[in-house]
C-alpha positions, 0 to 999 in steps of 0.5 A, a space after each residue: 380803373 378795374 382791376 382782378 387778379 387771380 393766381 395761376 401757380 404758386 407765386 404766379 399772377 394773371 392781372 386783368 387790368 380796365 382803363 376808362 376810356 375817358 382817361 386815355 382821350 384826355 392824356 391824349 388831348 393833353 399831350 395833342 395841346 401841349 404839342 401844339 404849342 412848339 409844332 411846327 407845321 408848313 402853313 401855319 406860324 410855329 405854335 399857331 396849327 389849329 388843334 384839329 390840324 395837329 390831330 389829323 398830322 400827330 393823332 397816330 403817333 400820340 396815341 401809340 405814345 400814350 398807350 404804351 405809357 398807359 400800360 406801364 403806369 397803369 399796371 404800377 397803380 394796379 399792383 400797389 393798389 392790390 398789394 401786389 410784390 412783382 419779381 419781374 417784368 411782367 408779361 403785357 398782352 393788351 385786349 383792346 388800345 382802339 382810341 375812343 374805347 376803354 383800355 384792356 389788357 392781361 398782365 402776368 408776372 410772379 410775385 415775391 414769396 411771402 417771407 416767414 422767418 423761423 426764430 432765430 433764437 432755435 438755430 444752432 451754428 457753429 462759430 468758428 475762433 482762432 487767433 494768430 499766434 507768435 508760433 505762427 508768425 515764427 513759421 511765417 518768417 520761416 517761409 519767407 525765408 525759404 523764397 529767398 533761398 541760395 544756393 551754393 555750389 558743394 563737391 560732396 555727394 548729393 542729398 535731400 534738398 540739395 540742387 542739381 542741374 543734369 543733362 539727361 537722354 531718355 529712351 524706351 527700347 531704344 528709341 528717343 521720344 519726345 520730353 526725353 532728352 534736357 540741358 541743364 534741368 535743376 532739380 530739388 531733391 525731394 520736392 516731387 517734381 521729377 518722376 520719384 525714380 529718377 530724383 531716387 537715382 541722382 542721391 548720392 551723385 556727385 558733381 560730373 558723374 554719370 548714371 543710367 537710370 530706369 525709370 517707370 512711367 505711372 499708368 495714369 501719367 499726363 504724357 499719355 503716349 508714355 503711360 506705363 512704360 519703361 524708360 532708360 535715362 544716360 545723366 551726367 551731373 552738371 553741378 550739385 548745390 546746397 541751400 542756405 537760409 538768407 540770415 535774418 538781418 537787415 538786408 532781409 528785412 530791406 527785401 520786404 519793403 522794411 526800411 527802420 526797425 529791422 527785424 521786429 517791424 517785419 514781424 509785426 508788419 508780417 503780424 497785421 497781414 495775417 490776422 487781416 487775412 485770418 480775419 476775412 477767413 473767419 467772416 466768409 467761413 462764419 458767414 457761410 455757416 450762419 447763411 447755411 443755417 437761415 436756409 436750410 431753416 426757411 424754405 421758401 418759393 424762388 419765382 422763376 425770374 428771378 432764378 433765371 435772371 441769377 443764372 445769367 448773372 453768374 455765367 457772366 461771372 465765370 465767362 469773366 474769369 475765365 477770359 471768355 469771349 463770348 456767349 458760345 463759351 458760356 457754361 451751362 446753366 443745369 450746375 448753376 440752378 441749385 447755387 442760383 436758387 441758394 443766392 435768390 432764397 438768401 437774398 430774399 431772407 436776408 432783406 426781409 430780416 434787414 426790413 423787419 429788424 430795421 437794420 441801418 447800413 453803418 458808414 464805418 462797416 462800409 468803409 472798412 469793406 471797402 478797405 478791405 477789398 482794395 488792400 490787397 492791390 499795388 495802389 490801394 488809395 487809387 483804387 479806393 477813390 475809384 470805388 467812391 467816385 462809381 456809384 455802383 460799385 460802392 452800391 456793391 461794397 454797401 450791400 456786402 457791408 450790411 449783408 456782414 451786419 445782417 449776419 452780426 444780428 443772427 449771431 447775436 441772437 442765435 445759439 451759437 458754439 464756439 470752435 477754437 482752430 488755428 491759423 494752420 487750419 483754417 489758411 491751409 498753411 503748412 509752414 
């Protein structure tokens, strides 16, 4: 078989590829003898056709069978025997398949980038620290508590989170418009919900009184209609309500699930959610860190198959958030070319580091992924038996494994600083 390759950009090929023609009349031979043997034609016992019969009845369809396989096995051989890496399918326009003549044909295709990967000893990232303090898990329980707020009915003035539930009629320049009138709304003082004039105008308010209160809508208010107007508002007060923070005791603990150890098992309960959560936040944060350092320390070529293949693949993860129903809904691809090129080039860094430093996916990193993606939901033990029994999703849950234990190895032998944080911080938590 002959074959020559030239290049035709960066990381594109063009293969010209020659199968002896003797190579292809003997596959044919081959396959025309074994059908011989079960074809069953009208005149002849089954397997006793002569060969010439099964030519004449099979020849066309053989050859066409032949030929197609002949191109792929051939360009296989083709690019191993050139030490060719394809990032493809490749482009196949055959020259001459005419039966009795050699086998011609152009592939081109683009090749994976040849990977060169900066010491790891110069990169410099920032590995972010914190811990899970017993302050922290005081203002968790401290939330906790205020999701189950109760609140109890005062004859006293309303104030700053207290509740209340008005009947209001709202009009501008005299006339009703629609959203403007409500029954029995509750309303938490000070949260922001309501418009800040009309919270301000019910402080103070007491049980069956009633007010009139002007109230501005903002320039930019959602209700376009109503954007930068005056409003009137006649509210009558229909009931004023205190909060009350539900006691920490049994009862509370009962309503999370806690049933023996009472209020130092919640905490501790409380205690392992949160350093599990701290946990994944610090390995995505420091994950991204470390991926942004590799990249932006290795440039390297991205052959357009395989930008594009990863373009398709994330319109389909966010048609899939999104609920869409079919492609006319799919997001453009511009904004995603830049975020595909970053997965493509990471990918193909990362397993060039995993090839070259022969890391070996650890069975017990894998599991504790699959631990972790699984937690979060109701029956976590169906969920993980699901995982194990689909073989493409724990091929999912492998690669993420040793993607983890990729960026382990960086950080043990990059320069790497430490920047304590918190909870607070990095949860967005505010208690």
């Amino acid at each position: 078989m002959q074959v020559s390759v030239e290049s035709i950009g960066k990381l594109e090929r063009r293969m010209q590829v020659q199968v002896p023609a003797e190579r292809v009349s003997k596959e044919i031979a081959t396959r025309l003898k074994e059908l011989s043997r079960t074809a069953r034609l009208k005149g002849f016992r089954p397997g006793k056709a002569p060969l010439t019969v099964i030519r004449q009845q099979f020849g066309q369809q053989v050859h066409r069978e032949v030929i197609g396989e002949l191109l792929q096995s051939s360009f296989s051989e083709a690019v191993t025997q050139n030490q060719l890496a394809p990032a493809g399918s490749p482009r196949i326009e055959p020259q001459s398949v005419a039966e009795g003549q050699d086998l011609t044909y152009v592939a081109t295709f683009e090749v994976l980038p040849e990977v060169t990967l900066r010491p790891f000893e110069s990169l410099e990232i920032e590995r972010i620290t914190a811990e899970v303090t017993e302050a922290d898990i005081d203002a968790m329980i401290e939330r906790l508590r205020k999701q189950q707020m109760k609140y109890a009915a005062v004859t006293r003035a309303a104030a700053s989170g207290d509740k209340v539930a008005v009947n209001f009629d709202g009009s501008i320049d005299g006339t009703a418009f629609a959203g403007g009138k409500g029954e029995n709304v509750a309303i938490i003082l000070g949260e922001g919900r309501m418009l800040a004039q009309l919270e301000q105008g019910l402080m103070g308010a007491a049980a069956g009184a009633t007010r009139e209160l002007g109230v501005d809508f903002p320039a930019d208010y959602r209700a376009t209609e109503l954007a930068g107007k005056h409003a009137t508002f006649k509210v009558e007060v229909k009931s004023v309500e205190e909060p009350a923070l539900p006691a920490l005791d049994e009862e509370f603990c009962k309503s999370f699930g806690v049933t023996e150890g009472g209020l130092a098992q919640l905490r501790q309960d409380v205690a392992a959610n949160m350093r599990r959560e701290l946990d994944q936040a610090l390995r995505n944060r420091n994950k991204t860190a470390v991926m942004e350092k590799l990249y932006q320390a290795n440039p390297i070529e991205v052959p357009n198959a395989l930008l594009e293949t990863q373009v398709r693949n994330m319109q389909v993860e966010i048609m899939r958030r999104t609920g869409a129903k079919d492609v006319s809904q799919a997001p453009a691809r511009e904004p995603l070319l830049e975020p595909a090129r970053r997965r493509v080039a990471l990918g193909l860094l990362v397993n060039d580091l995993i090839r070259r430093e022969q890391i070996v996916l650890d069975p017990a990193r894998s599991n504790a992924r699959l631990d972790e993606m699984v937690g979060a939901y109701g029956d976590a033990a169906a969920l993980k038996r699901a995982y194990l029994q689909n073989a493409d999703a724990m091929r999912q849950v492998q690669s993420l494994a040793l993607e983890d234990q990729a960026v382990d190895w960086i950080l043990a032998h990059a320069k790497v600083h430490q920047r304590p944080s918190t909870f607070k911080e990095l949860m967005n938590f505010d208690g």
